[in-house]
N, CA, C and O atoms as a GROMACS GRO file, in nm:
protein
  332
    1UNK      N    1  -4.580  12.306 -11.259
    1UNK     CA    2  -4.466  12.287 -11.171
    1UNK      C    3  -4.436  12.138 -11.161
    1UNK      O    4  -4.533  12.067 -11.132
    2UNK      N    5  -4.310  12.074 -11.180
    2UNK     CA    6  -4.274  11.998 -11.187
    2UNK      C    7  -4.260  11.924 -11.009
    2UNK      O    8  -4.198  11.992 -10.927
    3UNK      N    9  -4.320  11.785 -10.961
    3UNK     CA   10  -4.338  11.731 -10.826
    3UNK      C   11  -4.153  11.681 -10.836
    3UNK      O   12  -4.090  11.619 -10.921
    4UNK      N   13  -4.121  11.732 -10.728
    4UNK     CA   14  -4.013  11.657 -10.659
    4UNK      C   15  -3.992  11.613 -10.514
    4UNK      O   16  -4.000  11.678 -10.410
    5UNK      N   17  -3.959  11.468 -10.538
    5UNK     CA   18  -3.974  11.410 -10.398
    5UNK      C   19  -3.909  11.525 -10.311
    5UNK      O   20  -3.971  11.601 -10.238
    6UNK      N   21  -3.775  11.523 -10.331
    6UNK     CA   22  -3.691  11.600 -10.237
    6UNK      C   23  -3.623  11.742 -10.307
    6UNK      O   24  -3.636  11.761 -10.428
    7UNK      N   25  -3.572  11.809 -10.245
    7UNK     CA   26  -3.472  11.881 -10.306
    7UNK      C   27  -3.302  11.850 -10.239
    7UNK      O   28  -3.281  11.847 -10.118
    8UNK      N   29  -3.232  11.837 -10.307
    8UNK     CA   30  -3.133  11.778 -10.241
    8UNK      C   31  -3.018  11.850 -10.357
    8UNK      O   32  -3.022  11.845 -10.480
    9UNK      N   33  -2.903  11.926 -10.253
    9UNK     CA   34  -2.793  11.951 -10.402
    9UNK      C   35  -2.668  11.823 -10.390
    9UNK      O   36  -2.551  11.844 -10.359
   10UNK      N   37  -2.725  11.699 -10.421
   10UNK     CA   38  -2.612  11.647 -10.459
   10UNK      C   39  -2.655  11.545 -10.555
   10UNK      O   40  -2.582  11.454 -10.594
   11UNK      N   41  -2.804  11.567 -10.598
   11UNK     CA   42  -2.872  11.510 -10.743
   11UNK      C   43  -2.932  11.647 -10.826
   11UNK      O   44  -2.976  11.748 -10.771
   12UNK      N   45  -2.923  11.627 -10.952
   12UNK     CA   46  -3.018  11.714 -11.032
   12UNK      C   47  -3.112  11.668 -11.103
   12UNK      O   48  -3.105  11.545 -11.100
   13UNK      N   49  -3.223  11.713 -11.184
   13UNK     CA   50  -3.314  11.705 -11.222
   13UNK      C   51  -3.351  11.565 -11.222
   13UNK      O   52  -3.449  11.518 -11.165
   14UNK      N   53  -3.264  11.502 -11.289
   14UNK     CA   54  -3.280  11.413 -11.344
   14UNK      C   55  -3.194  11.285 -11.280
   14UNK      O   56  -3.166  11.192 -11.355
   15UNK      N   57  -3.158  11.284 -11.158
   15UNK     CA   58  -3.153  11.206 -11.037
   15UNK      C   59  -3.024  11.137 -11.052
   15UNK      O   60  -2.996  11.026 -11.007
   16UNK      N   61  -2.955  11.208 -11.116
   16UNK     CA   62  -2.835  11.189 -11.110
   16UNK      C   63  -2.701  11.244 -11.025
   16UNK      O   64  -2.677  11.360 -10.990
   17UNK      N   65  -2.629  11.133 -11.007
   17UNK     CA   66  -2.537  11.234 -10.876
   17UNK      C   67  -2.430  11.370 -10.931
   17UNK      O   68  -2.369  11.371 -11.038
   18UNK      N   69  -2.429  11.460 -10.847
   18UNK     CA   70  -2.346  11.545 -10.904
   18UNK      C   71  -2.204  11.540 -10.867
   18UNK      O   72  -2.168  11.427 -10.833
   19UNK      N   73  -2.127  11.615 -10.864
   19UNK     CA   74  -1.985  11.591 -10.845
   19UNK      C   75  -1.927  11.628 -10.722
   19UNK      O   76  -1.806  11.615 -10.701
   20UNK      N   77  -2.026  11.686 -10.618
   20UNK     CA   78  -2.021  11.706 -10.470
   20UNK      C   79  -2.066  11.584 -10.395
   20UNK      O   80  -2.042  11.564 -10.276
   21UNK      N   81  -2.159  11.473 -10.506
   21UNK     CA   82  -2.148  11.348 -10.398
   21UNK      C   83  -2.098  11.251 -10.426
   21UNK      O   84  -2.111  11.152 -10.354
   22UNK      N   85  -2.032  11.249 -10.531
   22UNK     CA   86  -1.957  11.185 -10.572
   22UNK      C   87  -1.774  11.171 -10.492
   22UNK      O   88  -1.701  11.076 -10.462
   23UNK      N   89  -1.761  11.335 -10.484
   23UNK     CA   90  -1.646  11.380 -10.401
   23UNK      C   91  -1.649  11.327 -10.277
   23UNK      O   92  -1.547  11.288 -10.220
   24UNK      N   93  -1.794  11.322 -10.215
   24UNK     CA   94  -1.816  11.320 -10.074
   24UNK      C   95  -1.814  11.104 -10.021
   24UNK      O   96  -1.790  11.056  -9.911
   25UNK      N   97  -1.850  11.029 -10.157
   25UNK     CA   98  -1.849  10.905 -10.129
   25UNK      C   99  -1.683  10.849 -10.167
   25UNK      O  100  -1.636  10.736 -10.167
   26UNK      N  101  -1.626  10.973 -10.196
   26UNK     CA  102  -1.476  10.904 -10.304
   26UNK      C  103  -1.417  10.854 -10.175
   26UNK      O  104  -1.389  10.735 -10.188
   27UNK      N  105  -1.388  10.897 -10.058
   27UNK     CA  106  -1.302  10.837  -9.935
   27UNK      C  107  -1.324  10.675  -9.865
   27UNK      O  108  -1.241  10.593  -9.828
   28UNK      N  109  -1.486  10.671  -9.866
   28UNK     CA  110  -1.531  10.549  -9.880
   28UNK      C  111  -1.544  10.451  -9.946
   28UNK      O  112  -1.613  10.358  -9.905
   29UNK      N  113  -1.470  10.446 -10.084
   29UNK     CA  114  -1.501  10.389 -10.194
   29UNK      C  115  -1.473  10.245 -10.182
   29UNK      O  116  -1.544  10.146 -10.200
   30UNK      N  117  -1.324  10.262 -10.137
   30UNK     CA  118  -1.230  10.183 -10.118
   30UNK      C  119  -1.272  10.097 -10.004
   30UNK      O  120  -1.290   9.976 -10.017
   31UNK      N  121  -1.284  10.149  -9.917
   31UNK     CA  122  -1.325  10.098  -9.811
   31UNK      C  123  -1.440   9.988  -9.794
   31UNK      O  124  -1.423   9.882  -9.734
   32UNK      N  125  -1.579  10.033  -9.866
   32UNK     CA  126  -1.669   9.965  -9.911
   32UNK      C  127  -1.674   9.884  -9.961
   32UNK      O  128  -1.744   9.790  -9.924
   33UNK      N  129  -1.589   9.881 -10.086
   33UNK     CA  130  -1.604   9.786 -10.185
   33UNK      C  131  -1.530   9.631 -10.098
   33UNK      O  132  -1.553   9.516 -10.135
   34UNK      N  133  -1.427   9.672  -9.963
   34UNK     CA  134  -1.341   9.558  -9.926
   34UNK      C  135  -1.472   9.492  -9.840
   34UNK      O  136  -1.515   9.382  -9.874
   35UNK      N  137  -1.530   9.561  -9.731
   35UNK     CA  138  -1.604   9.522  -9.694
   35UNK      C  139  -1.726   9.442  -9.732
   35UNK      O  140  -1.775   9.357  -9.657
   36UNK      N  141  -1.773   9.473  -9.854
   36UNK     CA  142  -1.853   9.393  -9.930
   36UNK      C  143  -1.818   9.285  -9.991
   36UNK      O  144  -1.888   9.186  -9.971
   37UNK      N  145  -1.730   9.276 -10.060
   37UNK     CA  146  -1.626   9.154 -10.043
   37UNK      C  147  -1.623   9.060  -9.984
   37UNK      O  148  -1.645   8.943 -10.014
   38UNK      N  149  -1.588   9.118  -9.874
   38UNK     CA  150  -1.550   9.059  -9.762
   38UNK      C  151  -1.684   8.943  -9.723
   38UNK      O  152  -1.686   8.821  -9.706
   39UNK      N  153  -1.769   9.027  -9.721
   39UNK     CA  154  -1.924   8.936  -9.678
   39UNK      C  155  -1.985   8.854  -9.804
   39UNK      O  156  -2.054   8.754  -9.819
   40UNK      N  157  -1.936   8.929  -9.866
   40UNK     CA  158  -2.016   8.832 -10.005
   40UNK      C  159  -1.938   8.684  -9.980
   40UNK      O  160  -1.986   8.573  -9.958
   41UNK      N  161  -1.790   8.734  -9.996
   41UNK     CA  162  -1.697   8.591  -9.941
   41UNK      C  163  -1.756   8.491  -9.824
   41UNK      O  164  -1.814   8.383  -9.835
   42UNK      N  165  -1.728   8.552  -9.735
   42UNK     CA  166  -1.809   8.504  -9.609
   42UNK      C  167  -1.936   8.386  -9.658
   42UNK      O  168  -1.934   8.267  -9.626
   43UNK      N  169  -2.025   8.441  -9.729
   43UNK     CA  170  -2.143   8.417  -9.745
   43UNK      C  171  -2.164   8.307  -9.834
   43UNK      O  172  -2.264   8.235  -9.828
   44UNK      N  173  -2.081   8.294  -9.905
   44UNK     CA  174  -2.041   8.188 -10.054
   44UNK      C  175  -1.992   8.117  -9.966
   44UNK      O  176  -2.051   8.009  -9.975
   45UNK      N  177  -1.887   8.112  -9.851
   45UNK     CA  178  -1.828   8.060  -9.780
   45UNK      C  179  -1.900   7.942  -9.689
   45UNK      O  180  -1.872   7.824  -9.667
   46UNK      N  181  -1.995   8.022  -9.650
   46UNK     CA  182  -2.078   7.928  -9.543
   46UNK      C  183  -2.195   7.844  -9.660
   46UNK      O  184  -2.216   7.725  -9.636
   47UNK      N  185  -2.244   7.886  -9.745
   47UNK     CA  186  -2.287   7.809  -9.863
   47UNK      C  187  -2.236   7.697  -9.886
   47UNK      O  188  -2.296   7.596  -9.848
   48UNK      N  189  -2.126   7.687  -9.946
   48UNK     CA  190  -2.090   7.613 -10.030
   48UNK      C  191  -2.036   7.475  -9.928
   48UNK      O  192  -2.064   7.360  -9.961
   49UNK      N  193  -1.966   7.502  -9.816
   49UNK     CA  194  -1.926   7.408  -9.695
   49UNK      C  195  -2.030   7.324  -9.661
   49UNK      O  196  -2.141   7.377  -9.650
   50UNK      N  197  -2.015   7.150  -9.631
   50UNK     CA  198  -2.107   7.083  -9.603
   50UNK      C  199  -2.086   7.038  -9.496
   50UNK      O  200  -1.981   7.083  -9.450
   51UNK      N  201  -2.134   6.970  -9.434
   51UNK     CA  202  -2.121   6.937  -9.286
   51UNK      C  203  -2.125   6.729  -9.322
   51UNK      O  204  -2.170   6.651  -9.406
   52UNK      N  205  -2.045   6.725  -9.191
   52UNK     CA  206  -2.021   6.574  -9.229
   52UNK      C  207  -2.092   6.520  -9.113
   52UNK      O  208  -2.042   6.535  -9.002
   53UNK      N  209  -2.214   6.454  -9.128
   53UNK     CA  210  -2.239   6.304  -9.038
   53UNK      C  211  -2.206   6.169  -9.045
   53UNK      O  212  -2.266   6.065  -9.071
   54UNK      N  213  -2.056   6.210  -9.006
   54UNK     CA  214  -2.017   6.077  -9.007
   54UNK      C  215  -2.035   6.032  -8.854
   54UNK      O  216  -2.045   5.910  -8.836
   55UNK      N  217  -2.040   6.123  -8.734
   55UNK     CA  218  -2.078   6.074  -8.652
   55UNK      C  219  -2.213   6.020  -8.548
   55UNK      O  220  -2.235   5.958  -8.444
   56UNK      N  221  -2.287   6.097  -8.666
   56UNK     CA  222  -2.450   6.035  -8.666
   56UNK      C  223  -2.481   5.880  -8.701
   56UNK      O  224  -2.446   5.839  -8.812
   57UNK      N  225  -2.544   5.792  -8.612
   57UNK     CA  226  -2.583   5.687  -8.584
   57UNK      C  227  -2.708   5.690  -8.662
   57UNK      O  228  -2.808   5.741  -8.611
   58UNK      N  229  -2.713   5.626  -8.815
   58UNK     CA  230  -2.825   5.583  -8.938
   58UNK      C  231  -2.836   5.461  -8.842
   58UNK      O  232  -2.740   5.405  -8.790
   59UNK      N  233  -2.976   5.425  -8.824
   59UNK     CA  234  -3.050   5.296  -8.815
   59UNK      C  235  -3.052   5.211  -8.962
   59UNK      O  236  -3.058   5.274  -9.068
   60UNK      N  237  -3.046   5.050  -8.958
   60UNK     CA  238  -3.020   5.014  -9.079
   60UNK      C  239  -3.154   5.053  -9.148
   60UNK      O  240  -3.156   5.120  -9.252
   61UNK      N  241  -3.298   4.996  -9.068
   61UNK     CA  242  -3.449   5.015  -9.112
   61UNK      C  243  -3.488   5.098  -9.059
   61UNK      O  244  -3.472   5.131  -8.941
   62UNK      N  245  -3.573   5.165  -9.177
   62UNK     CA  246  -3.664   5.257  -9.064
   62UNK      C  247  -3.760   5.240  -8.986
   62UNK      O  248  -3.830   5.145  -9.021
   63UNK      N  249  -3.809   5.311  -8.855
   63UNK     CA  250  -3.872   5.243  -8.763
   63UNK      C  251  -3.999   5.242  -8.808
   63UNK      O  252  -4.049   5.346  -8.850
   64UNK      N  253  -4.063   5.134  -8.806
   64UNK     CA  254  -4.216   5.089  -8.844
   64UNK      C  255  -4.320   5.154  -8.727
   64UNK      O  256  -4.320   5.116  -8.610
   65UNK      N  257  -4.396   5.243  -8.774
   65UNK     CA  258  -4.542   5.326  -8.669
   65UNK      C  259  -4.651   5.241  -8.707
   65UNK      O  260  -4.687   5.196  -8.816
   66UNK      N  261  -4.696   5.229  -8.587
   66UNK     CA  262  -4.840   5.147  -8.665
   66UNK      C  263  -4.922   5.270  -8.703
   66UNK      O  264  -4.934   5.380  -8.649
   67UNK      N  265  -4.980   5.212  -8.823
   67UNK     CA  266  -5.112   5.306  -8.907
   67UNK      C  267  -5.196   5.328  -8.859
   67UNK      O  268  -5.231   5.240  -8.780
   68UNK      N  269  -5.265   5.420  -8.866
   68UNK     CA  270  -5.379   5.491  -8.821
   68UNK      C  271  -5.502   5.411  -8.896
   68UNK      O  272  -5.484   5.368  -9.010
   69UNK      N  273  -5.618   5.393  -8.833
   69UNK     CA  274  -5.735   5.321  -8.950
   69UNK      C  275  -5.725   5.477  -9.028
   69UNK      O  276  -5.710   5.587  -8.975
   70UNK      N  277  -5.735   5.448  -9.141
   70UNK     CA  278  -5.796   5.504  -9.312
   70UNK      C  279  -5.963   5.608  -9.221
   70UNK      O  280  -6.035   5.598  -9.122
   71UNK      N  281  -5.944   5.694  -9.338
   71UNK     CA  282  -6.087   5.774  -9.267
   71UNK      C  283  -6.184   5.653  -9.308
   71UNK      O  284  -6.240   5.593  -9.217
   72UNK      N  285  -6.202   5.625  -9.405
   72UNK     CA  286  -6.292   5.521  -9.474
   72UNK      C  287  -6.337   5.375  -9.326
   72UNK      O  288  -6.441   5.310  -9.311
   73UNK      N  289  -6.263   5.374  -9.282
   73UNK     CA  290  -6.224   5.233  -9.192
   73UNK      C  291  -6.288   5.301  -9.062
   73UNK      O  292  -6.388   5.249  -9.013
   74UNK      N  293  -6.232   5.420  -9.002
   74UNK     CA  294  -6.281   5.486  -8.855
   74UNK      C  295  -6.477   5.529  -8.931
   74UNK      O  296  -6.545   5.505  -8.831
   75UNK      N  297  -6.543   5.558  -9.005
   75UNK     CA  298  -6.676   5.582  -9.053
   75UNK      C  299  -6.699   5.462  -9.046
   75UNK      O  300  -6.800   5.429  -8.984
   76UNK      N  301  -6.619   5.363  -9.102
   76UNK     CA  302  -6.703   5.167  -9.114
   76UNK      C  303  -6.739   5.166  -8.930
   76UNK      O  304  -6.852   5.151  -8.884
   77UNK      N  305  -6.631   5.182  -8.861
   77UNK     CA  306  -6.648   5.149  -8.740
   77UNK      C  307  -6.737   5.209  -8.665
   77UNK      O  308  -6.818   5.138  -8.604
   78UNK      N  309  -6.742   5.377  -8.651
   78UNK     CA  310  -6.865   5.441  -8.598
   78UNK      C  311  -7.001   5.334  -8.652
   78UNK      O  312  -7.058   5.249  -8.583
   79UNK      N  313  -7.028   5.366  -8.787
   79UNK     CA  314  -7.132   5.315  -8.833
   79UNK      C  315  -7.193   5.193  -8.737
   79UNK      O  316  -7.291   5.190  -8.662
   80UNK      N  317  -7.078   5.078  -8.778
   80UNK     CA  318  -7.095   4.939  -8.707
   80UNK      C  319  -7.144   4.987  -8.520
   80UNK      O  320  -7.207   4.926  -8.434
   81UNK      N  321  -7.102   5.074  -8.522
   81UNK     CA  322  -7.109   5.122  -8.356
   81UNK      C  323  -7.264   5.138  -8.353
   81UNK      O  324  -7.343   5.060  -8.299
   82UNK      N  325  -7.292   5.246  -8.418
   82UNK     CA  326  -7.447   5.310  -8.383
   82UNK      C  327  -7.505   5.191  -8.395
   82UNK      O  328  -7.616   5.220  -8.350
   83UNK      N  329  -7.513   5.038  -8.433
   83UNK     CA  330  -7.603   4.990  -8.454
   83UNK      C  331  -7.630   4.888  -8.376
   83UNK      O  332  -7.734   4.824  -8.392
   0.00000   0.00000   0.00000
């Protein structure tokens, strides 16, 4: 006996649609395809648009952090400590 997930009459054997669901998606077709469209557009839309900082305030330099001692440098110092 052959395993099938489902039984369903609007595929046959071989998981293909038959002509009752085909009939049954034809009203939506149209409809769908605008809507998808529609978002795909949308979506390319907000992609592709860049945003302008022109009213963001760049510093000329960047601000200088003082450094952390090096691991190498904080071990010199313990060391020097214990003794």
């Amino acid at each position: 006996m052959v395993y099938r997930p489902f039984q369903s009459t609007y595929y046959d054997a071989r998981m293909q649609a038959q002509p009752a669901l085909l009939r049954a998606r034809a009203p939506y077709l149209v409809k769908n395809t605008i809507t998808g469209a529609t978002i795909v557009g949308i979506v390319i839309g907000i992609s592709i648009s860049q945003d302008e900082f022109e009213d963001v305030i760049v510093p000329e330099e960047p601000l200088k952090r003082p450094q952390a001692p090096s691991a190498t440098e904080s071990v010199r110092q313990a060391v020097e400590a214990r003794k």
